[in-house]
N, C-alpha and C positions, 0 to 999 in steps of 0.2 A: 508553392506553399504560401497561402495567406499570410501576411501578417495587422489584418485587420477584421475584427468580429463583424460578420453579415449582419445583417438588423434583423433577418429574421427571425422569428422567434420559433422553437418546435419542444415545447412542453411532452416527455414521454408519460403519461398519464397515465398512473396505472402498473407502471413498470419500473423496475428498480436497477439499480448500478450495483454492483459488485466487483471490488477489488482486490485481487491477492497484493502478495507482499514480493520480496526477491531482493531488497535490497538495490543495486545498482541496477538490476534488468526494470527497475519500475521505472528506468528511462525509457522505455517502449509505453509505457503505460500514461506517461507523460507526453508525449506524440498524439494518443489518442485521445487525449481530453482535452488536449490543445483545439485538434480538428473540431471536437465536437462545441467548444467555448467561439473557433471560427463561425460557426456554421448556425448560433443558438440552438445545442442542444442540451437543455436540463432534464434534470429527473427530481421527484418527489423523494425520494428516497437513496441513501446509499451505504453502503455494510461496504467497511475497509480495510485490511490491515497494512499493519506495519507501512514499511516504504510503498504503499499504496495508499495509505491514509495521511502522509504527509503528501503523498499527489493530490489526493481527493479537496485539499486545505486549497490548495493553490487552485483549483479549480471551480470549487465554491465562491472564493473571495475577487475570482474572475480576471487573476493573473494570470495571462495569456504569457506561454514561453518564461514565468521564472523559477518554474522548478526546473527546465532545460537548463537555465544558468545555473541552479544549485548543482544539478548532477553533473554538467557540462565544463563551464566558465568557472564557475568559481572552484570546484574539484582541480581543473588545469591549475589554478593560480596558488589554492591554500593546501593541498594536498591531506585533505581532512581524517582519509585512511590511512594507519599506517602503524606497525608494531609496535613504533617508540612510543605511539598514543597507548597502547596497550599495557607498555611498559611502568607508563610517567603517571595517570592517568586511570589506567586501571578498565578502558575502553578503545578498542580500535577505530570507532570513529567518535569525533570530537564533539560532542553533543554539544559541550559549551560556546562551541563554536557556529556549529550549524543552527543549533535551536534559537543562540541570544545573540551571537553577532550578528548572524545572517538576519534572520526576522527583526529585529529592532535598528540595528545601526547599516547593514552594507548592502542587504536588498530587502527594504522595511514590506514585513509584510500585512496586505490591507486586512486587519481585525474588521472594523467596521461594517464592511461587502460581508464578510465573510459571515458576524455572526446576522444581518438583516436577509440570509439566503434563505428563503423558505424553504428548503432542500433540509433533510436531517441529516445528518452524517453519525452513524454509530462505528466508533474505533474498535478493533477488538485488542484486548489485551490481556495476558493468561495470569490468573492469580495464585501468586506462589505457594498460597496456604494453601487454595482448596484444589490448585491445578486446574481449576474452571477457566472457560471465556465468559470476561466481562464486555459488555457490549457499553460503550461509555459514549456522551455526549457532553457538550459545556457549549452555552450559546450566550456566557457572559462576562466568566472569569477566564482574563487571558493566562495568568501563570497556571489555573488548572488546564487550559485546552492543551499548554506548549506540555506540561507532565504528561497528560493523556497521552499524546504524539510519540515524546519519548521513551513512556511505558511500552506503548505497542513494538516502537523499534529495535526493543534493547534484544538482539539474540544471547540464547546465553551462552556461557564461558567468554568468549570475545568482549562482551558488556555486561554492567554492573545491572543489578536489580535498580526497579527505579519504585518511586512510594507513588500512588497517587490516593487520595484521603487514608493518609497514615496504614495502606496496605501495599505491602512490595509485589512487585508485580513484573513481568519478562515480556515478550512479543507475543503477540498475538496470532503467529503461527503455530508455535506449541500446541493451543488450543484448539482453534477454526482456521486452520489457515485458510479455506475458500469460504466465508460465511451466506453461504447461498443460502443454507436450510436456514439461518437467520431472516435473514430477505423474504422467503417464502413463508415463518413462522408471524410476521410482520403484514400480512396479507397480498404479496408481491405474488404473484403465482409465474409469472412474466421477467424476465431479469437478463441484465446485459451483462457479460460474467466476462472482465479481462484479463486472463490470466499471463505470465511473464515468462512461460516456458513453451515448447512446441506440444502437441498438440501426440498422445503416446507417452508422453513422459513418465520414468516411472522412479520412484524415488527407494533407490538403493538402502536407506537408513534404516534400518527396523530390528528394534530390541538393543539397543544402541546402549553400552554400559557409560550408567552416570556416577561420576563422584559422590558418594553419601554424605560428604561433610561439608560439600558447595551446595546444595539444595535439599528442602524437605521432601518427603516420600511421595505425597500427591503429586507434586511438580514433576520428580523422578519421573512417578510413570507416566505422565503425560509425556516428557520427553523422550522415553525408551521407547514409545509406540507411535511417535512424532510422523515416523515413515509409513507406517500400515496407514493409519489415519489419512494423511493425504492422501495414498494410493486411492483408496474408499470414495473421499467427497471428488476424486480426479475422476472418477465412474461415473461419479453421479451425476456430475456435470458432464460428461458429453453425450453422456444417455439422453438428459433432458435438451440437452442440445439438440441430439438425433428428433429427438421431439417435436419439436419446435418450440419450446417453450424455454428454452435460453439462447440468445444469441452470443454466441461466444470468439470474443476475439484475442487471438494472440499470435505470438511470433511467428511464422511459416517457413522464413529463411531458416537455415538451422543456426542456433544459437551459439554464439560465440562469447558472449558477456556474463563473468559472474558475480555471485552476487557482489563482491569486493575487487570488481574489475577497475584498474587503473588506467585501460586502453582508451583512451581521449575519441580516436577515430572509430572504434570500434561502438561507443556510448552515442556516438553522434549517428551512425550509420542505422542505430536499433532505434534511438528515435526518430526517425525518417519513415522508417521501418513501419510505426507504432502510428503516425500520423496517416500514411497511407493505409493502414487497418482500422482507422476510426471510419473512414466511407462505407462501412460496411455497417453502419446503422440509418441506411437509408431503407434496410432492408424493412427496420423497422416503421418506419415514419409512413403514415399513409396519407 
């Protein structure tokens, strides 16, 4: 495994990035944009969620390996999950800790690269009022880009709603967890789709009873049919995959890592994993 960017450059033209979310498994996810930052592969375009849209951050700004440290090293060290956060807190993972230590004081992250990337990155994040996905961008203000991030990441019950422009708002799974049809609504017809689960996966969660007095009713039912919904766009995407018109990379080993996995070796083995599945956009590259 490189640890230094080839000079070549391979601008995907035309063709769009797509990331799911998964929480801890977006250490695979981080593997393969690792490869593709080795190797000079950008893209025009990119549709993210959640813990995939704080990969996508790291990958714009052309931090090669420190989201591996966020998910890796610095997990080993600060143990950022963890009931008592949920307890003390009110969140299982420590936002104030990942979002403002991490990015400003323990491993600064480059703003600068990040917002001069010609590449757009649209966040998705589910808004609690209307239960919609918001597709969000910030190419200036850092305190609004780090809210966007943690909008999209907040799953709920486990974490608190977060505001971004004075509307609260939850993960962006709720809503689009795979935003492909975003991607393609955006004129991508082309799209490189990396999902954090194997490949059949099918999501157990459907019609899911939600508390009435922890969220509004739109939200509800976004969340109630959270499961049917992925099933849906997890079609759609390997259909267009059978196509040829998504190239689709994710896990193949069978999956060991959840999303709030604490297995050190396990997170390091899926990013390995995740790096060795980015070569598989050579398919694209002509």
């Amino acid at each position: 495994m490189g640890e230094e960017c080839n000079k070549e450059h391979h601008l995907m033209e035309g063709i769009g990035l797509v990331l799911e979310g998964g929480g801890m498994r977006c250490v695979f996810t981080a593997g393969v944009l690792d490869y593709f930052l080795d190797h000079g592969i950008e893209f025009p375009y990119t549709a993210a969620v959640s813990g995939g849209a704080c990969t996508a951050m790291c990958y714009l700004a052309k931090q090669r390996g420190r989201q591996k440290k966020c998910f890796i090293d610095l997990y080993e060290k600060y143990h950022y999950i963890s009931l008592k956060n949920w307890v003390t807190k009110g969140s299982m993972f420590d936002f104030d800790l990942v979002f403002d230590e991490f990015s400003n004081r323990i491993l600064p992250f480059d703003y600068d690269t990040y917002f001069s990337n010609p590449c757009q990155l649209e966040t998705v994040a589910s808004n609690c009022l209307t239960g919609e996905a918001e597709y969000l961008d910030e190419r200036k203000d850092r305190d609004r880009l780090t809210q966007i991030c943690r909008a999209s990441s907040s799953l709920p019950i486990i974490m608190k709603q977060q505001k971004v422009d004075g509307v609260p708002m939850l993960d962006g799974g709720i809503s689009d967890p795979v935003p492909i049809k975003r991607a393609i609504s955006k004129g991508f017809s082309k799209n490189v789709v990396v999902l954090t689960r194997n490949r059949g996966h099918v999501s157990p969660f459907t019609n899911l009873p939600i508390p009435p007095k922890i969220f509004g009713a739109e939200i509800r039912k976004k969340m109630r049919n959270r499961g049917a919904r992925y099933n849906e766009i997890l079609r759609f995407v390997e259909q267009e995959a059978d196509k040829g018109n998504i190239l689709l990379i994710q896990p193949k080993k069978k999956l060991k890592v959840s999303a709030v996995e604490k297995n050190i070796d396990r997170l390091r083995e899926l990013y390995q994993e995740g790096y060795e599945c980015g070569a598989e956009i050579w398919k694209w590259v002509k």
